[in-house]
N, CA, C and O of each residue as an XYZ file, in Angstrom:
876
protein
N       1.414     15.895     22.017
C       1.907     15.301     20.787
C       0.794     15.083     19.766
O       1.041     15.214     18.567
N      -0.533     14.724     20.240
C      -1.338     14.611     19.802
C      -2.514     15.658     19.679
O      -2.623     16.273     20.740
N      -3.522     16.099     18.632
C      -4.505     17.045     18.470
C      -5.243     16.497     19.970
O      -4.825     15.571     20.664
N      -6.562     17.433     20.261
C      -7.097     17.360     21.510
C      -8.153     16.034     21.077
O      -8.463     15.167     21.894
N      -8.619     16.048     19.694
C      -9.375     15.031     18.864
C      -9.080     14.290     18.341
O      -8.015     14.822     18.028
N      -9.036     13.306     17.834
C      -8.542     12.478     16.752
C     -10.316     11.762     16.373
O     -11.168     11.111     16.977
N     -10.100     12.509     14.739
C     -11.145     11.864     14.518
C     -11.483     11.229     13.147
O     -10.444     11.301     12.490
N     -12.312     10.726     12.519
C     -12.042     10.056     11.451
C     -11.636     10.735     10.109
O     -11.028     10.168      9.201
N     -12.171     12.379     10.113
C     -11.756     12.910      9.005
C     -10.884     14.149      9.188
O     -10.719     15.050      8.365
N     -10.333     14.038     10.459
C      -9.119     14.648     10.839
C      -7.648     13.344     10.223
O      -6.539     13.619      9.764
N      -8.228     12.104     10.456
C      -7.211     10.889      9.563
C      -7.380     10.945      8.408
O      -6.304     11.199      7.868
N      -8.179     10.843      7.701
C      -8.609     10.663      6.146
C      -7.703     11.980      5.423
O      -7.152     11.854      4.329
N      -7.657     13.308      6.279
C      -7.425     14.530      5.739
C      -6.193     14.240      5.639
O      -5.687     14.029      4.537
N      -5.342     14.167      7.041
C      -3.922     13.829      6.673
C      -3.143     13.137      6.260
O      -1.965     13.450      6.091
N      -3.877     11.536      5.894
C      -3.402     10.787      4.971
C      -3.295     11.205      3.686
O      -2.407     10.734      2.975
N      -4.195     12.162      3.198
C      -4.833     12.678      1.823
C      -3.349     13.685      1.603
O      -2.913     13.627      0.453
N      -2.766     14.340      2.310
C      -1.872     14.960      2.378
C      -0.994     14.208      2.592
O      -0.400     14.316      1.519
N      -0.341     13.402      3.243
C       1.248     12.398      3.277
C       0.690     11.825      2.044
O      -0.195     12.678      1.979
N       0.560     11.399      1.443
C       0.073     10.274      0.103
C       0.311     11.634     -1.474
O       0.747     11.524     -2.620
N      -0.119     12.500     -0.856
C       0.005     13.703     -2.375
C       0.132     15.019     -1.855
O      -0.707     15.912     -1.978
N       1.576     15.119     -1.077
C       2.714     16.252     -1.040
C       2.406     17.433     -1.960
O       2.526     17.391     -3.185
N       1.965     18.574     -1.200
C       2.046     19.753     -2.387
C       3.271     19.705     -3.376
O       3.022     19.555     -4.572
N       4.470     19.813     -2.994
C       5.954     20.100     -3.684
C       6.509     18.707     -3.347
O       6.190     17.652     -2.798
N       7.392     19.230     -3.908
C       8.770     18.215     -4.330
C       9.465     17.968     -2.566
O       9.761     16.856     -2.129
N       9.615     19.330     -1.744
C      10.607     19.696     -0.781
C       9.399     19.211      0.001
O       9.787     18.513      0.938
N       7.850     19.344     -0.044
C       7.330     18.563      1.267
C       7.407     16.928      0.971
O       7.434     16.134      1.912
N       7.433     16.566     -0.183
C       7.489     15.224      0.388
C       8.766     14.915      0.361
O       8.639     13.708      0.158
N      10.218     15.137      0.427
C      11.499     14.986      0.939
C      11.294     15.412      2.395
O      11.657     14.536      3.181
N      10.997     16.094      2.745
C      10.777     16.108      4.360
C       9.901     15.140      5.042
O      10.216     14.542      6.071
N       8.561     14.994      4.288
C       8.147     13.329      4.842
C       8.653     12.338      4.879
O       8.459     11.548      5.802
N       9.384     12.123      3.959
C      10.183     10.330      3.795
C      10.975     10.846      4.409
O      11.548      9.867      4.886
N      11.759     12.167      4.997
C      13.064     11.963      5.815
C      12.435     11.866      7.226
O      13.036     11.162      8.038
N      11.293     12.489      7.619
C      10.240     12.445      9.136
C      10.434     11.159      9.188
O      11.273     10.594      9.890
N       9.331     10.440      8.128
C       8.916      9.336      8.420
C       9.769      8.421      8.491
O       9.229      7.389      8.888
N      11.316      8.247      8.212
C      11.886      6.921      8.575
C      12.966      7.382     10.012
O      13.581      6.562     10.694
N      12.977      9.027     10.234
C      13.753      9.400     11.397
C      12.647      9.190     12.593
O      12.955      8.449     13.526
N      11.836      9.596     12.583
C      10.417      8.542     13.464
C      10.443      7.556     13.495
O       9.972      7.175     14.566
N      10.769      6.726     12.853
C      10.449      6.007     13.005
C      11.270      5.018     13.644
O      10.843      3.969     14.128
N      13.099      5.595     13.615
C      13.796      5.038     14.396
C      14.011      5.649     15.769
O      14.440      5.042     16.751
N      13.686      6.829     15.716
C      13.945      7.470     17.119
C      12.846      7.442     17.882
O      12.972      6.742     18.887
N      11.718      8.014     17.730
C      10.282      8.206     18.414
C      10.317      9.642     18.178
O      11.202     10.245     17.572
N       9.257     10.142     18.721
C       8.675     11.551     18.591
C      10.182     12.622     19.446
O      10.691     13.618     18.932
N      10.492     12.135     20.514
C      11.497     12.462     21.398
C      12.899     12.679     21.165
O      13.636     13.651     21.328
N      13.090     11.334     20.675
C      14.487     11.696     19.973
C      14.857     12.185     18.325
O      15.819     12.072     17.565
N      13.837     12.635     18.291
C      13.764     13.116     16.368
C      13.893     14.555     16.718
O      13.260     15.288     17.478
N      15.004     14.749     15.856
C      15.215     16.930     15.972
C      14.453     17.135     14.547
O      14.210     16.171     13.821
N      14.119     18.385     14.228
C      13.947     18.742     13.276
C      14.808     19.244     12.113
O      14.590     19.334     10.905
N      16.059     19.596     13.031
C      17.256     19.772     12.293
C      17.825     19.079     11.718
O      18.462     19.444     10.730
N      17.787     17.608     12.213
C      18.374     16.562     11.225
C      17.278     16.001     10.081
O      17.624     15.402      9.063
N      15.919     16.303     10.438
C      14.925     15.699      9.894
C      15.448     16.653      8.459
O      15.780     16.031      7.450
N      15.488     18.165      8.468
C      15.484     18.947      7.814
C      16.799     18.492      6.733
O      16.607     18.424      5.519
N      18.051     18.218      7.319
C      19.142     17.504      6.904
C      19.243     16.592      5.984
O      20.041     16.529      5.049
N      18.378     15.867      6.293
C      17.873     14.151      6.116
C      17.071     14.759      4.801
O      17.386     14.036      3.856
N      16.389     15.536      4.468
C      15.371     15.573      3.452
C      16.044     17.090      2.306
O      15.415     17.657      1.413
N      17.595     17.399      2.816
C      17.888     18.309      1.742
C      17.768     19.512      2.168
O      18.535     20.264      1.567
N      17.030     20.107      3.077
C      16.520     21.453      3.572
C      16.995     22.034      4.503
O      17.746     21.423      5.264
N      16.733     23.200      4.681
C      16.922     23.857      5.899
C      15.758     23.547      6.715
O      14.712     23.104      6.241
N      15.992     23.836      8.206
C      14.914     23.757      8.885
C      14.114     25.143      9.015
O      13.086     25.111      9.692
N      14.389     26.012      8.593
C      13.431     27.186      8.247
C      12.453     26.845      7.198
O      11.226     26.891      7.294
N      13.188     26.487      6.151
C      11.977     25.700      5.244
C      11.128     24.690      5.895
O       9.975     25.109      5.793
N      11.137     23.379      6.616
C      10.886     22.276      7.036
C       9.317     22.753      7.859
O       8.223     22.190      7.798
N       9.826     24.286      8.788
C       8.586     24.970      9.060
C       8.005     25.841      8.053
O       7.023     26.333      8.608
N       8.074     26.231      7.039
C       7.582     26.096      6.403
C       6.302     25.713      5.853
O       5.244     26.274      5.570
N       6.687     24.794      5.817
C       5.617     23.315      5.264
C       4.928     23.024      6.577
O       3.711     23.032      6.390
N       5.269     22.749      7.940
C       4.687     22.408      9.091
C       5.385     22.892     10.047
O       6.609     22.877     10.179
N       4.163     23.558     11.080
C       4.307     24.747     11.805
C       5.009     24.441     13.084
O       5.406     25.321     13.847
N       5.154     23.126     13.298
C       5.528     22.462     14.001
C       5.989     21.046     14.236
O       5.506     19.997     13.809
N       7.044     21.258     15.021
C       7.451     19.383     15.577
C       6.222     18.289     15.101
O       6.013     17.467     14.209
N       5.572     18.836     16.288
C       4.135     18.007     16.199
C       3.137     17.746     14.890
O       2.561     16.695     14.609
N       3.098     19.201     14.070
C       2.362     18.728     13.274
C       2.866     17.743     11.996
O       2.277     17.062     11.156
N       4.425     18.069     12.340
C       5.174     16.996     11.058
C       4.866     15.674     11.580
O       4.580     14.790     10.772
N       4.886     15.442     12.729
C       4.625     13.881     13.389
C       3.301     13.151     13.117
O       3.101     11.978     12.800
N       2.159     14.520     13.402
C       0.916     14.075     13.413
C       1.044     13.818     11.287
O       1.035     12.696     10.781
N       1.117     14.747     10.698
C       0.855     13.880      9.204
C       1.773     12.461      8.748
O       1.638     11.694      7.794
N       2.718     12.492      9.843
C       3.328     10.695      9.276
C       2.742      9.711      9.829
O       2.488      8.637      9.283
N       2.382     10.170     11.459
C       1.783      9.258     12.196
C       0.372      8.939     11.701
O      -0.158      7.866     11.991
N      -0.232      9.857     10.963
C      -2.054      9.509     11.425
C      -2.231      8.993     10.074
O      -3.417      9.216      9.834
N      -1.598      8.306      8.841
C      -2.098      7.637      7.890
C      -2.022      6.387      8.377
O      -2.869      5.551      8.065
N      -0.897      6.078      9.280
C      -0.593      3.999     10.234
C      -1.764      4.554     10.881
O      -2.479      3.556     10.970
N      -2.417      5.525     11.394
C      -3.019      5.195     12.554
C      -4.604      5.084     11.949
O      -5.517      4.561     12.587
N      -4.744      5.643     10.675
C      -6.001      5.078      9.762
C      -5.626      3.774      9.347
O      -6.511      2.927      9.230
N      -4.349      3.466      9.088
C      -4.211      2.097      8.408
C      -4.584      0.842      9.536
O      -5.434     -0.029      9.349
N      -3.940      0.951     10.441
C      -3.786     -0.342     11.475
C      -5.592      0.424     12.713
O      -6.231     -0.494     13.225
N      -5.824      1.049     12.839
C      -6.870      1.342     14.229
C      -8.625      1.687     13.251
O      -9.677      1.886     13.859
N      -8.493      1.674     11.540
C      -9.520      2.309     10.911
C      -9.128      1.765      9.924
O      -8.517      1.549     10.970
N      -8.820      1.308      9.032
C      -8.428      0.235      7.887
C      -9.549      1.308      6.541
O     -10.713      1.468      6.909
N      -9.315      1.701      5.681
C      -9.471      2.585      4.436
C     -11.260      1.574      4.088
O     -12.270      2.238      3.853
N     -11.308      0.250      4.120
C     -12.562     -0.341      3.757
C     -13.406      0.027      4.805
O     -14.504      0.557      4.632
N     -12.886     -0.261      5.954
C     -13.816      0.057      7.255
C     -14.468      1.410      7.497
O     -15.378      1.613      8.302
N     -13.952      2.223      6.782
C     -14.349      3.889      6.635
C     -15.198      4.267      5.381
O     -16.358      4.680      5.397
N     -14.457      4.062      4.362
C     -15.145      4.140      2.802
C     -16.969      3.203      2.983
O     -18.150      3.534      2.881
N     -16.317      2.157      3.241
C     -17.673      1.195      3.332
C     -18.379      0.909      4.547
O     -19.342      0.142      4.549
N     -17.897      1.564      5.730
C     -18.041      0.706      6.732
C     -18.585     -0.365      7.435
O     -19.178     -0.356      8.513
N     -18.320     -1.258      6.719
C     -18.409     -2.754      7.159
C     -17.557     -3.769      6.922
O     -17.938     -4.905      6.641
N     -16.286     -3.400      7.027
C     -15.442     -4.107      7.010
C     -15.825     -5.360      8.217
O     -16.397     -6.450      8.175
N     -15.395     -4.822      8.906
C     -15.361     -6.126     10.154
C     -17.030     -6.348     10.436
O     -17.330     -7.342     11.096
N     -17.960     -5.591     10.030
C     -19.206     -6.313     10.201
C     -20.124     -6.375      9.424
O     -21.337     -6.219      9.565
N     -18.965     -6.816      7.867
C     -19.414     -7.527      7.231
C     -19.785     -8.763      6.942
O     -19.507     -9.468      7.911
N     -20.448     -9.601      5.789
C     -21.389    -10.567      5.824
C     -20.514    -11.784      5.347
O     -19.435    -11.574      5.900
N     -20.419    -12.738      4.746
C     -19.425    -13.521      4.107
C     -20.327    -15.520      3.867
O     -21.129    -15.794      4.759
N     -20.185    -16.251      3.136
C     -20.732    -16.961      2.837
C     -20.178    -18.069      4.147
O     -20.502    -19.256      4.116
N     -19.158    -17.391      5.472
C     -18.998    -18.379      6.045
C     -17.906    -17.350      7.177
O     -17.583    -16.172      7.021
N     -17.585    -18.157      8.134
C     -16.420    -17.480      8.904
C     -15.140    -17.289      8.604
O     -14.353    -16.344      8.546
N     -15.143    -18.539      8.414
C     -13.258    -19.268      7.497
C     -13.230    -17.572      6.397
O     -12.282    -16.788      6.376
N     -14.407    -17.432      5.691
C     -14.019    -16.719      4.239
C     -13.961    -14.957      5.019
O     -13.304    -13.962      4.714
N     -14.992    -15.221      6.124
C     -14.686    -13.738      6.790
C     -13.203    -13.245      7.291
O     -12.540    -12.222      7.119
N     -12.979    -14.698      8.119
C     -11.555    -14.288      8.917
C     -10.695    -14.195      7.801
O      -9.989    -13.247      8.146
N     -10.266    -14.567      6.640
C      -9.714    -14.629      5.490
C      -9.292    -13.375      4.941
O      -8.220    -12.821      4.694
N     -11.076    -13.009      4.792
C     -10.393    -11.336      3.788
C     -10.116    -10.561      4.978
O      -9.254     -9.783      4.569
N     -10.312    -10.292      6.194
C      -9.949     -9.850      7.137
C      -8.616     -9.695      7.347
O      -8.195     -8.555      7.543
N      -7.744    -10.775      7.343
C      -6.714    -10.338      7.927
C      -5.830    -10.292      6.340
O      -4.618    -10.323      6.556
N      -6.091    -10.242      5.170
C      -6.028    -10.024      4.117
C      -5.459     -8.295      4.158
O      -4.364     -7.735      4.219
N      -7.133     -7.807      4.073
C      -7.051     -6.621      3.984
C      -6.299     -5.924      5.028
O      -5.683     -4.912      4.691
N      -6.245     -6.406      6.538
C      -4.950     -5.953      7.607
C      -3.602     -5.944      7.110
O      -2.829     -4.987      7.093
N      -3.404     -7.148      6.696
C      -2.070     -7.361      6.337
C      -1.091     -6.333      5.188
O       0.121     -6.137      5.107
N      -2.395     -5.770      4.311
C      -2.109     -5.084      3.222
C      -2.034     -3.560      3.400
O      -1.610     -2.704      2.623
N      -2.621     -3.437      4.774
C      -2.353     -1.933      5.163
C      -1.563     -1.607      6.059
O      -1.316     -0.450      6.398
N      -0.982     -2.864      6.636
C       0.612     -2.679      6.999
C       1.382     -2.846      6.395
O       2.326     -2.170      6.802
N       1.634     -3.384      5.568
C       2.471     -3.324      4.669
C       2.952     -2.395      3.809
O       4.115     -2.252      3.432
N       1.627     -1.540      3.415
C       1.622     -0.222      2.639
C       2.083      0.665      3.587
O       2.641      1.586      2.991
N       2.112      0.810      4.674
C       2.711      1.275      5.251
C       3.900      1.335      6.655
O       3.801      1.837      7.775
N       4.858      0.677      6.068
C       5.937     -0.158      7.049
C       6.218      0.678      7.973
O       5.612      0.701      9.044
N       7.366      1.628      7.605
C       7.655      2.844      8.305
C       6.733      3.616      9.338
O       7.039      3.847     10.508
N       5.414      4.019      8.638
C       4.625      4.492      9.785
C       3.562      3.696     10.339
O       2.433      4.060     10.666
N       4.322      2.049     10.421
C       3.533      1.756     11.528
C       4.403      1.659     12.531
O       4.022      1.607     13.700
N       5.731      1.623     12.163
C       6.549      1.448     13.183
C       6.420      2.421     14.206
O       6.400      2.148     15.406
N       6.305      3.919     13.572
C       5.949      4.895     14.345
C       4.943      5.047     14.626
O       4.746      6.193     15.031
N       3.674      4.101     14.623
C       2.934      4.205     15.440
C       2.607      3.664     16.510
O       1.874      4.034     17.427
N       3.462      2.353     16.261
C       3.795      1.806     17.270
C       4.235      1.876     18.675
O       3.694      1.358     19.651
N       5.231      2.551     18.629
C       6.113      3.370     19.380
C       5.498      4.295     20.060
O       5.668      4.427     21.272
N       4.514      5.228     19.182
C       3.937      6.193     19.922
C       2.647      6.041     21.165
O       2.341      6.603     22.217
N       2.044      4.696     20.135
C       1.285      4.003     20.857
C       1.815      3.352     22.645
O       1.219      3.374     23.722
N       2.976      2.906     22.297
C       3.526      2.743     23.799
C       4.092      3.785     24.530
O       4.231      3.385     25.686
N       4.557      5.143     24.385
C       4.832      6.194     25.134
C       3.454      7.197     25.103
O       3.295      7.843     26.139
N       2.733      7.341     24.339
C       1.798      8.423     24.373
C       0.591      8.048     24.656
O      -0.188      7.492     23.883
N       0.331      8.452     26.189
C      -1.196      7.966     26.818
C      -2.376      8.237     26.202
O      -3.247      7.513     25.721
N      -2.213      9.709     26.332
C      -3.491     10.717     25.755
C      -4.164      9.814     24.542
O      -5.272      9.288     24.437
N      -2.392      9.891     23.209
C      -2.863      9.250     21.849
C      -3.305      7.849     22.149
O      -4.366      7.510     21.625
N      -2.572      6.824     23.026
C      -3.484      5.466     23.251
C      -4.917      5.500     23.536
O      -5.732      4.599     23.337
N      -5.182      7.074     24.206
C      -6.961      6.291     24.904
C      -7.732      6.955     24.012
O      -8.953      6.962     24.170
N      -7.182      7.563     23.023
C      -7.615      8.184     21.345
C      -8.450      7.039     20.293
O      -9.529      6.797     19.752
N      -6.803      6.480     20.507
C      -7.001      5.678     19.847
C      -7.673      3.957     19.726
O      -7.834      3.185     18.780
N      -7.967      3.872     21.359
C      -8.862      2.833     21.729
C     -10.284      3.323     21.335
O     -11.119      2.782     20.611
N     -10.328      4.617     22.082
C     -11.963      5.043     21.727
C     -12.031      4.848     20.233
O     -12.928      4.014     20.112
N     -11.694      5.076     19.314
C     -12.333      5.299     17.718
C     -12.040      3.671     18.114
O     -13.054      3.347     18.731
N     -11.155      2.522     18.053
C     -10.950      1.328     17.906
C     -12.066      0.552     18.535
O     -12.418     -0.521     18.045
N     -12.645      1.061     19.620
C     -13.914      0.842     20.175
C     -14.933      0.456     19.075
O     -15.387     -0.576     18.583
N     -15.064      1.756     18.938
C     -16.496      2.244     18.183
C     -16.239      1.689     16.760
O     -17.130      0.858     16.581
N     -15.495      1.743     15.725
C     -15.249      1.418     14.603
C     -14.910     -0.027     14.261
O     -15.231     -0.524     13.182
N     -14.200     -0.738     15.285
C     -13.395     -2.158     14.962
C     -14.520     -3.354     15.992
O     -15.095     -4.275     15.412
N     -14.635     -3.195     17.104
C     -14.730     -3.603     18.197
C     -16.253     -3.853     17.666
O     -16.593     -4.829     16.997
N     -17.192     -2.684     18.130
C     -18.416     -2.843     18.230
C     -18.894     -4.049     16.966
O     -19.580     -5.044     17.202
N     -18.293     -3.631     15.498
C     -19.118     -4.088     14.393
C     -18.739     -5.461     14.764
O     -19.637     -6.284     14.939
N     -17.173     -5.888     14.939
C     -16.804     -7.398     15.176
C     -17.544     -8.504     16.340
O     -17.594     -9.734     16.332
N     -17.962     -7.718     17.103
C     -19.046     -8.583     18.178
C     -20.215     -8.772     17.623
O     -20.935     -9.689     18.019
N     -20.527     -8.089     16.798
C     -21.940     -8.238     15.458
C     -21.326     -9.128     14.818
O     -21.978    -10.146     14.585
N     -20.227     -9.085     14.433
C     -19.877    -10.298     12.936
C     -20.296    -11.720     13.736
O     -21.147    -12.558     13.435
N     -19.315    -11.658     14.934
C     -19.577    -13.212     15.969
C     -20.168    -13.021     16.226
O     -19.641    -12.048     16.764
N     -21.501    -12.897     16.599
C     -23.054    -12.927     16.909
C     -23.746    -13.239     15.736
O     -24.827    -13.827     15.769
N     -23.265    -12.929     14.824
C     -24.353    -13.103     13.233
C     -23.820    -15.037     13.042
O     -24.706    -15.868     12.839
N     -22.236    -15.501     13.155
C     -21.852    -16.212     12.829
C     -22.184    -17.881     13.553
O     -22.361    -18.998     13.067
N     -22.145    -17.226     15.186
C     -22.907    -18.089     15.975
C     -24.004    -18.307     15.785
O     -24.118    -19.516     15.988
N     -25.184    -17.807     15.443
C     -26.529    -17.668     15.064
C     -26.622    -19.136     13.978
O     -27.160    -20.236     14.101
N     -26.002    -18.643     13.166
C     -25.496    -19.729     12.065
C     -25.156    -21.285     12.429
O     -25.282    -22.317     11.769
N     -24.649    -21.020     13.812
C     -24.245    -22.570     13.892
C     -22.762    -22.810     13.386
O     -22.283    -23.907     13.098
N     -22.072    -21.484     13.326
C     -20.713    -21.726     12.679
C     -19.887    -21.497     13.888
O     -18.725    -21.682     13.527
N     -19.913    -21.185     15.146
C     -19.286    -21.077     16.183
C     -20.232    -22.287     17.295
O     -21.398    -22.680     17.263
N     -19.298    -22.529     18.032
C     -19.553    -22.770     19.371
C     -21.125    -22.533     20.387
O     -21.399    -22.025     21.475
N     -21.473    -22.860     19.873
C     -22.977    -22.321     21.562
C     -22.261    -22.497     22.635
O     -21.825    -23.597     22.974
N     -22.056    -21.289     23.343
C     -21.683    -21.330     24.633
C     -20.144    -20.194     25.095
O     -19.660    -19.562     26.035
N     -19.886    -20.597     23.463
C     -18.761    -19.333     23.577
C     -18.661    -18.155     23.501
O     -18.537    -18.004     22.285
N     -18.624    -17.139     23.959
C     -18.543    -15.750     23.950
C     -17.976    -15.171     22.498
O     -16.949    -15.265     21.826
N     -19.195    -14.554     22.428
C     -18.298    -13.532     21.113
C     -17.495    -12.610     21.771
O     -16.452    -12.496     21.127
N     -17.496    -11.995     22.623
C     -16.245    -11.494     22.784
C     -14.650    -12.147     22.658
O     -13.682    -11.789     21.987
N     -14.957    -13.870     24.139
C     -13.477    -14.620     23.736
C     -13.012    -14.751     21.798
O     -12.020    -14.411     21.154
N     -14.289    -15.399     21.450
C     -13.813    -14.967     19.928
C     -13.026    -14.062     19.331
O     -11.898    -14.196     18.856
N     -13.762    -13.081     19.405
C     -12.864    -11.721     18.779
C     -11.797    -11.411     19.013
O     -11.112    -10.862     18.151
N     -11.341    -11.666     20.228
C     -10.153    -11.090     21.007
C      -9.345    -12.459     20.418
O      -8.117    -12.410     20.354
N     -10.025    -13.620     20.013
C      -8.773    -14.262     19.285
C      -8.428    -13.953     18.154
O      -7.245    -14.060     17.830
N      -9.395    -13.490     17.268
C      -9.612    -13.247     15.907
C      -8.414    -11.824     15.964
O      -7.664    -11.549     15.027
N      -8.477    -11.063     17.282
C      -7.411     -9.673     16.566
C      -6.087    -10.230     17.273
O      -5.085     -9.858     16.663
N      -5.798    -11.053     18.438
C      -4.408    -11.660     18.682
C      -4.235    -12.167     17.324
O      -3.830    -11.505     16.368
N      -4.544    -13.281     17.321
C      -4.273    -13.860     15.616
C      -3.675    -13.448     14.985
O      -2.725    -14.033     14.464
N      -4.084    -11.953     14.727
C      -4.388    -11.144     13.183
C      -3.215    -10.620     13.583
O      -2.174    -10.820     12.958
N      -3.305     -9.655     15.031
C      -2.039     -9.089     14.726
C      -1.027     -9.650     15.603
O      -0.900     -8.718     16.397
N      -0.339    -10.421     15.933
C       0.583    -11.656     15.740
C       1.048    -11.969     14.922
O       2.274    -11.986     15.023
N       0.334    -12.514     13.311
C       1.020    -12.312     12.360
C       1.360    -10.913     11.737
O       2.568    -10.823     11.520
N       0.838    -10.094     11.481
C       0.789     -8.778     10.927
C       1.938     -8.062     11.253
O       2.557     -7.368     10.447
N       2.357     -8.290     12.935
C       3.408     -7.308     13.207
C       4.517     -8.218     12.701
O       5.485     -7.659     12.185
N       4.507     -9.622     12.784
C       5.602     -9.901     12.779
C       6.593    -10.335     11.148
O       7.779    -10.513     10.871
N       5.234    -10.351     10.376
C       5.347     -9.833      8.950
C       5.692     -8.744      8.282
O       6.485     -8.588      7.353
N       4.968     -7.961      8.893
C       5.643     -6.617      8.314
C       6.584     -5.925      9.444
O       7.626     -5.614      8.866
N       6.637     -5.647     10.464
C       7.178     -4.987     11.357
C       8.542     -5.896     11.920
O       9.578     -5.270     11.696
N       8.781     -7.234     12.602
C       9.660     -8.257     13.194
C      10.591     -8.477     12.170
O      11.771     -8.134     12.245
N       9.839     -9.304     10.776
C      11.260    -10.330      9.796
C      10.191     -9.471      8.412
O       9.326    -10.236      7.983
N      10.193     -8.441      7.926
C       9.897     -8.228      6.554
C      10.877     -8.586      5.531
O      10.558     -8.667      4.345
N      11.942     -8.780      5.915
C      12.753     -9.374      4.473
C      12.437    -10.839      4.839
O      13.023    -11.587      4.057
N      11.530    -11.669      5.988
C      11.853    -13.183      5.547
C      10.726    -13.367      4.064
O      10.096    -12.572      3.367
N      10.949    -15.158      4.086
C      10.325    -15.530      3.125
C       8.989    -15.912      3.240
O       8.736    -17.106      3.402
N       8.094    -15.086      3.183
C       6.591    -15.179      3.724
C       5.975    -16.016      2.601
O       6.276    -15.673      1.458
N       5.146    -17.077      2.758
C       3.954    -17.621      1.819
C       2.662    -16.816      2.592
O       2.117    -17.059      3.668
N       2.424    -15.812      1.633
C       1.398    -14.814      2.874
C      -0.190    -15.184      2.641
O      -1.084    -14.797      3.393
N      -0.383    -15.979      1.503
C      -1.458    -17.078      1.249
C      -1.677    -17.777      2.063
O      -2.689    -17.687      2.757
N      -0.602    -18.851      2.229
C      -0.858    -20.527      3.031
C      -0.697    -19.843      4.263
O      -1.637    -20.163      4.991
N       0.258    -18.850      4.969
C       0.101    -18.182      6.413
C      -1.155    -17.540      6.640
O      -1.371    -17.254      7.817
N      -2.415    -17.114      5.452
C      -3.400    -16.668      6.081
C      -4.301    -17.864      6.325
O      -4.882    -17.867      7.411
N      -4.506    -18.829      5.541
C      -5.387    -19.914      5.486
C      -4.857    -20.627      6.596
O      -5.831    -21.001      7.250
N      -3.671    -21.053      7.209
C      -3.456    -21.854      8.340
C      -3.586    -20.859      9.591
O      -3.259    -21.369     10.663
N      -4.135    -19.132      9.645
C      -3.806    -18.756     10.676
C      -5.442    -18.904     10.980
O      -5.919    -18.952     12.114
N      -6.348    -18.977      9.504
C      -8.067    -19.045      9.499
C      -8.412    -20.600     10.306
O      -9.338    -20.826     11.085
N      -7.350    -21.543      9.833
C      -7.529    -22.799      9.993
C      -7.505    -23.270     11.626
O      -8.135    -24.197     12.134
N      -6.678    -22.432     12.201
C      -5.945    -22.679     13.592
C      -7.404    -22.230     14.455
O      -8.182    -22.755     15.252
N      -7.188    -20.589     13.576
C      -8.576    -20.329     14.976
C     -10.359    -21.034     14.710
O     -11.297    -21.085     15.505
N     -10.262    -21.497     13.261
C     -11.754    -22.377     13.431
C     -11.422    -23.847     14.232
O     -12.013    -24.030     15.296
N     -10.496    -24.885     13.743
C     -10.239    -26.118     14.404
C      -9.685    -25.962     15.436
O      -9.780    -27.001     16.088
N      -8.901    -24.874     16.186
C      -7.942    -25.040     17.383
C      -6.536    -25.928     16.805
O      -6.369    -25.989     15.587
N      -5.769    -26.453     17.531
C      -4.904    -26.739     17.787
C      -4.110    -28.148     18.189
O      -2.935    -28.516     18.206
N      -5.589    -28.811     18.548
C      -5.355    -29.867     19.639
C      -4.956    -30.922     18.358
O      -4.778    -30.627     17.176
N      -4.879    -32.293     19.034
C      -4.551    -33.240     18.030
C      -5.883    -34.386     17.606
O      -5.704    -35.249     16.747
């Protein structure tokens, strides 16, 4: 389902392409992929209805992409730059191990900028979601780059922050982090992905989710 690679400018490329459709008829076949993916999975999506769904024949549909797979891989791999490689974390890379006048203001634009690249892309995170839980190969893909890109710099951010005297002596930057991305995405999925039509204050929900993990909980 997945290329043998997944790599950062194998994502960048095909986002660059779902985002600015040669024709008119490829991007009617994306928005019809991307929301039939996104309810079925890779498995239960024909191409015939996809083709249906977007106006076309499915002779045309190949056309445009040579395959099942490769129509999947250009809907799937812009969520999978958005949510596993975030557009700042690549362009700049230092998103997550970047500097900030404090933690509170780090964890802040952090799940800021998360929040905003799920959102931009609802539909294909759903399908990445999904794929993420049936497709092994693409999960241990997509841990490795999540490794190296998300992971590594964020054990630098909590190490720079403890240093500071703004964490705990004694606590693991790792336990940290691993609260810092429950946190993050806890709210994230359940914002954009769970209740997107509720009534989000997506301000005061980021500052009380910054607030929770610097003070805890207790009374």
């Amino acid at each position: 389902m997945v290329a043998s690679t997944v790599s950062a400018a194998a994502l960048k490329g095909e986002a660059a392409r779902y985002n600015k459709p040669a024709t008119q008829k490829e991007a009617d076949i994306l928005e019809a992929a991307t929301l039939i993916f996104s309810e079925k999975g890779y498995e239960g999506a024909r191409t015939a209805e996809i083709a249906e769904a977007a106006g076309v024949t499915e002779r045309t549909l190949f056309k445009y992409f040579r395959s099942k797979e490769a129509l999947f891989r250009r809907v799937m791999y812009p969520a999978l730059l958005a949510a596993a490689m975030p557009r700042a974390l690549i362009d700049a890379g230092q998103l997550f191990g970047s500097d900030a006048k404090s933690f509170a203001a780090w964890h802040r634009n952090i799940l800021a900028v998360r929040l905003d690249a799920a959102l931009d892309s609802g539909p294909q995170f759903r399908v990445l979601i999904g794929a993420l839980m049936t497709d092994e190969a693409l999960r241990g893909k997509t841990i490795r780059l999540w490794r190296n890109n998300v992971w590594k710099p964020l054990l630098s951010s909590m190490r720079r922050f403890r240093r500071r005297g703004e964490l705990r002596d004694g606590l693991r930057a790792e336990t940290v982090a691993r609260a810092v991305i429950s946190l993050n995405l806890g709210y994230i999925v359940a914002r954009a992905l769970l209740a997107p039509e509720g009534r989000w204050d997506d301000p005061m929900e980021i500052e009380e989710t910054v607030q929770l993990l610097l003070r805890g909980a207790g009374g």
